[in-house]
C-alpha positions in Angstrom: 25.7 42.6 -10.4 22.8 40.5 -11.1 19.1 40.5 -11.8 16.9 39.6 -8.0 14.4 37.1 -8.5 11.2 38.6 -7.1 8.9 35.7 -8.6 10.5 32.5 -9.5 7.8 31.4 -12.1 6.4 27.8 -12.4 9.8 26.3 -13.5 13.1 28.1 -14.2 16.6 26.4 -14.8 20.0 27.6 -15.4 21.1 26.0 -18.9 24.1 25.9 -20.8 24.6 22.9 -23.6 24.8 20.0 -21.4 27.1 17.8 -19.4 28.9 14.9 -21.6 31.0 12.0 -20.4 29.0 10.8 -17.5 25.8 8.5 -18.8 28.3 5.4 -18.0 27.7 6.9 -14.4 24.3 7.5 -14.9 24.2 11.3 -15.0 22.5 12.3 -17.4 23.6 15.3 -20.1 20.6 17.9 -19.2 20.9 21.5 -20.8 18.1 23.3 -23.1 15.0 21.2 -24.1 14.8 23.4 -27.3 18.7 23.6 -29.0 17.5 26.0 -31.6 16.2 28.5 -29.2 18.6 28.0 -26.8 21.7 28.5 -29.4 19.8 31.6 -31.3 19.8 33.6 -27.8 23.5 33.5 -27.7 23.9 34.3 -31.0 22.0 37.4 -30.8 24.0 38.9 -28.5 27.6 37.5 -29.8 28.1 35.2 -27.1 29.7 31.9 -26.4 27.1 29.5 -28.1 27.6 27.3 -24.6 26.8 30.8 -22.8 24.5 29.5 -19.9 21.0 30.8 -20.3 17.5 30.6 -18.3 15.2 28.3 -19.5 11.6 29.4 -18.8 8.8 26.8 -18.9 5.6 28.2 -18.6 6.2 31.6 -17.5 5.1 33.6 -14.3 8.5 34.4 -13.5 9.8 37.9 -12.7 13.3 39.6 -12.4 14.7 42.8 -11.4 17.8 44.2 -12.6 20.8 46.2 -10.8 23.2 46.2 -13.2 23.1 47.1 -17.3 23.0 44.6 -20.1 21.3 43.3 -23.0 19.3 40.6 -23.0 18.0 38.5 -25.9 14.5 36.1 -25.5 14.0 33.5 -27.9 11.5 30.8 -27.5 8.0 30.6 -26.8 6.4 33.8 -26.4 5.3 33.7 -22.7 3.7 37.7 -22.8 6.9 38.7 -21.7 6.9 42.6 -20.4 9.3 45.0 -19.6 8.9 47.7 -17.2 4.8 46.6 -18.0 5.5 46.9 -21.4 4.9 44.3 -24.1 8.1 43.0 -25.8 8.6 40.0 -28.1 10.8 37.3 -27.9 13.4 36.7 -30.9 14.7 40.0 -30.4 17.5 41.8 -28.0 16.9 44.5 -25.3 18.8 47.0 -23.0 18.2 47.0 -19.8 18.9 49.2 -17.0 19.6 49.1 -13.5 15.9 49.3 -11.9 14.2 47.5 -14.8 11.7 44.7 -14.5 11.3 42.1 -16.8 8.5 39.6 -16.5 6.8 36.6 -18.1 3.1 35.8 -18.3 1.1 32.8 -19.1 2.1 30.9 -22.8 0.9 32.2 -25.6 2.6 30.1 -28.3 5.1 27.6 -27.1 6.5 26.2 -23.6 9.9 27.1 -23.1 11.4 30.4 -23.5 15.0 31.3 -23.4 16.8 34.6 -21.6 20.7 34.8 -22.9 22.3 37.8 -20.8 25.3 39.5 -22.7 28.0 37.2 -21.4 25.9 34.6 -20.0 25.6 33.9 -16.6 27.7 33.5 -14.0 27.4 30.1 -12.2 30.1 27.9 -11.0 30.1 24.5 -13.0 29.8 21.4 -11.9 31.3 18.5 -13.4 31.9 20.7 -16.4 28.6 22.2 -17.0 26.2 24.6 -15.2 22.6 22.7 -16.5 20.8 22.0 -13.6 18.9 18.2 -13.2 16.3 18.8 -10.6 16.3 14.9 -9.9 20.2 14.5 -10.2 20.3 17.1 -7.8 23.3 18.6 -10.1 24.2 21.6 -11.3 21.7 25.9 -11.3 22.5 28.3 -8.9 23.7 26.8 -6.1 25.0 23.5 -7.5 22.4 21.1 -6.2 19.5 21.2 -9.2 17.4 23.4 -7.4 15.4 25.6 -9.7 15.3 29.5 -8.8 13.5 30.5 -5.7 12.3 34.1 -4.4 15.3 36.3 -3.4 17.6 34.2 -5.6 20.1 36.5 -7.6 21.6 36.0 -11.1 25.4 37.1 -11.8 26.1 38.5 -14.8 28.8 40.7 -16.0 27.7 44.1 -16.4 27.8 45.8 -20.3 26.6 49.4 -20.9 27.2 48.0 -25.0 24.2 47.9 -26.2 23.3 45.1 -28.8 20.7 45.5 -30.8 19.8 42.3 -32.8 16.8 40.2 -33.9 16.5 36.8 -35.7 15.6 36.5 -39.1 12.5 35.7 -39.4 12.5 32.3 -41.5 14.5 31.4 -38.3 11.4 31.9 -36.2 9.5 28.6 -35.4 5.8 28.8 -35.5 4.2 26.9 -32.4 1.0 26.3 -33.2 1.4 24.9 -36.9 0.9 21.3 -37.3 4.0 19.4 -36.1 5.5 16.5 -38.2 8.5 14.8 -36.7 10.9 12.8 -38.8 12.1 9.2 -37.3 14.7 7.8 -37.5 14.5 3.9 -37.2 16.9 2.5 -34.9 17.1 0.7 -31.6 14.6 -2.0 -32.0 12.5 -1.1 -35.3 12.6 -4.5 -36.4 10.6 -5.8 -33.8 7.8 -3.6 -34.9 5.7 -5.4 -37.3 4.8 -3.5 -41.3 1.6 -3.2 -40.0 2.6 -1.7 -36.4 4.9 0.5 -38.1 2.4 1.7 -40.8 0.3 2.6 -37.6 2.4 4.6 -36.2 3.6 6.5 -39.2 -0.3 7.1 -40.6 -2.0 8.1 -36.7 -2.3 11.4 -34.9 -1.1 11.5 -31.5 -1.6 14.3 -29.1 0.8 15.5 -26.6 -0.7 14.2 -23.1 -0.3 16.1 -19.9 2.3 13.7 -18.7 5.3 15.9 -20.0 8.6 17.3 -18.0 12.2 17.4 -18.5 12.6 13.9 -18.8 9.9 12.3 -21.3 7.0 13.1 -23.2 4.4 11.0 -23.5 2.2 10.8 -26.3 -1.5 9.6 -26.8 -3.5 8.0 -29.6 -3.4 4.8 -31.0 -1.2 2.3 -29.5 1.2 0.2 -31.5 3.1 -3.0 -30.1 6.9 -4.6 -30.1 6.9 -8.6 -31.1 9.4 -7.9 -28.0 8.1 -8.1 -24.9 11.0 -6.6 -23.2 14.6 -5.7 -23.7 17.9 -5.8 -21.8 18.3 -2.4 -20.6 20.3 0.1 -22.6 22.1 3.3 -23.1 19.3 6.3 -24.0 19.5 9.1 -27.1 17.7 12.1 -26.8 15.0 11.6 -28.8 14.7 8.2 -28.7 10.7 6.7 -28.8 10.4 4.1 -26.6 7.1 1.9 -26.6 6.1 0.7 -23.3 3.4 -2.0 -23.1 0.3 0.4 -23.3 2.0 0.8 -26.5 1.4 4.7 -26.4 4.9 6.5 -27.2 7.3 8.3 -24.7 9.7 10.5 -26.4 12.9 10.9 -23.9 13.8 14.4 -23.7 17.2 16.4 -22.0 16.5 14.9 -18.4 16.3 11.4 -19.2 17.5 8.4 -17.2 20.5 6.9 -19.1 19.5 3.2 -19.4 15.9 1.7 -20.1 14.2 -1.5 -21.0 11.6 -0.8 -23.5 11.7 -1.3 -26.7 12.0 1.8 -29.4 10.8 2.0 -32.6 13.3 5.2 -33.2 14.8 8.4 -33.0 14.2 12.0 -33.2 16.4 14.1 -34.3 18.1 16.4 -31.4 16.4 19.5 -33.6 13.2 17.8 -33.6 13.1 16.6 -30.4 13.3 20.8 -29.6 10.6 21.6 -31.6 8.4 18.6 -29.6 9.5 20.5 -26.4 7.9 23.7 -27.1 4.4 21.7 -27.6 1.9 21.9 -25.1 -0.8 19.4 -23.8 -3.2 18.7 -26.6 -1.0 19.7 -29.5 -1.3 17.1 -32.1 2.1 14.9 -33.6 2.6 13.0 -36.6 5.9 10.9 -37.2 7.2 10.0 -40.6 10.3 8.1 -41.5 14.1 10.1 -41.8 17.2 9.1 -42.9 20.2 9.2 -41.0 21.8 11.2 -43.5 18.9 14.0 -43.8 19.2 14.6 -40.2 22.9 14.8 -40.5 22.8 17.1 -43.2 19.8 19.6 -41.2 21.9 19.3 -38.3 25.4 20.4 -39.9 23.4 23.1 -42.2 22.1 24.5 -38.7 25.5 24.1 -37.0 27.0 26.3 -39.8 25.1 29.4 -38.9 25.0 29.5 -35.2 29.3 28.3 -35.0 30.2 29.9 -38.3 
């Protein structure tokens, strides 16, 4: 009982949350580049919030089911249809045995998410399901690889229908002007008033040099009074200043260890919304405490765990 992939789309990976414990191995934690998303699918269809999911980057993928569920999409809207028919993401739908459901081109975001009722049904490896293309861990068939034409997806079959759809002041807005709070940490101190002033007062745009692992930002470049550092563990999040001095946000695929300096961090929330930018979007950074993100984090935590 699955849905048949009959076109596997520019980039689509079996997610759940991510695989902890290993960094001091260097395995990275993977799972969904956008969190919010990511947990809002499984909510909408009362599942696990680990459920695993398919995350969708940049559409053109297209799947055909032989079983009946629900399904929830979340996420960018990527002109999803089903059975040719225009649906929206942020809401739940039946489907039936014989149905198609397909993705386009982006229209507002990057990544979209499909939650099946149950979540899929993949074998985990080293605790988790989220597939690492260059760890060559975890998906489908164990090894990172990313779906491929005539792969299927197990689920559990459900006749239940759910019928659900996200509140609306729950419903990110793409294309508005993205401000990222910081959080300085790492090596801030090395960054001169001035640097620092630079980088909080300048408008960088999302380059095309963007995956899994980093994003890298351009605009004006800021320097480190460091001109290198011993290398060290790697948040999601973190903003690490090579010597071009144009920013790299690390993102869900990360390596674990790394040798430039960082002026700070992104919250793991923020760092979601950054993922669902596309090349010329424009970012602006400003300073966060610790405790703010904290406090957004547990506030958001309290209505997707209850």
């Amino acid at each position: 009982m699955s849905f048949d992939v009959i076109k596997p789309g520019m980039l689509a990976l079996l997610q759940d949350s991510g695989r902890f414990g290993f960094q001091h191995l260097g395995i990275t934690t993977g799972g969904p580049m956008d969190e919010h998303a990511f947990y809002w699918a499984n909510r909408l269809l009362g599942n696990k919030p680990d459920a695993t999911q398919l995350e969708i980057t940049f559409g053109q993928l297209s799947l055909k089911a032989n079983a009946p569920t629900t399904v929830a999409i979340t996420g960018a809207d990527l002109a999803a249809t089903l059975n040719d028919k225009a649906i929206q993401p942020w809401l739940t739908y039946a489907i039936k045995p014989g149905d198609v459901l397909a993705f386009g081109a982006p229209k507002s975001g990057l990544r979209a998410y499909l939650a099946v009722s149950g979540g899929f049904n993949c074998e985990p490896k080293l605790g988790s399901c989220a597939t690492v293309k260059r760890e060559q861990l975890g998906g489908l068939s164990g090894i990172g690889d990313a779906l491929k034409k005539g792969d299927t997806l197990p689920f559990t079959p459900n006749k239940d229908v759910i019928e659900s759809r996200a509140p609306r002041w729950t419903i990110p807005d793409y294309d508005a002007p993205l401000e990222l709070g910081v959080m300085p940490a790492y090596q801030n101190a090395s960054f001169t008033h001035d640097e620092q002033m630079t980088f909080y007062t300048s408008r960088y745009e999302v380059s095309q040099n963007i995956d899994r692992m980093g994003y890298r930002l351009s605009g004006t470049p800021i320097k480190s009074q460091l001109s290198g550092i011993i290398s060290e563990g790697i948040a999601f999040g973190a903003i690490q200043i090579p010597n071009d001095g144009q920013p790299i946000v690390l993102m869900k695929d990360r390596q674990t260890i790394g040798g430039y300096p960082k002026i700070g961090c992104l919250s793991s929330l923020g760092a979601g919304q950054l993922s669902q930018r596309q090349p010329g979007q424009a970012v602006t950074f400003a300073p966060m405490d610790v405790a703010d993100a904290e406090v957004e984090r547990r506030l958001f935590n309290r209505v997707i765990f209850g």
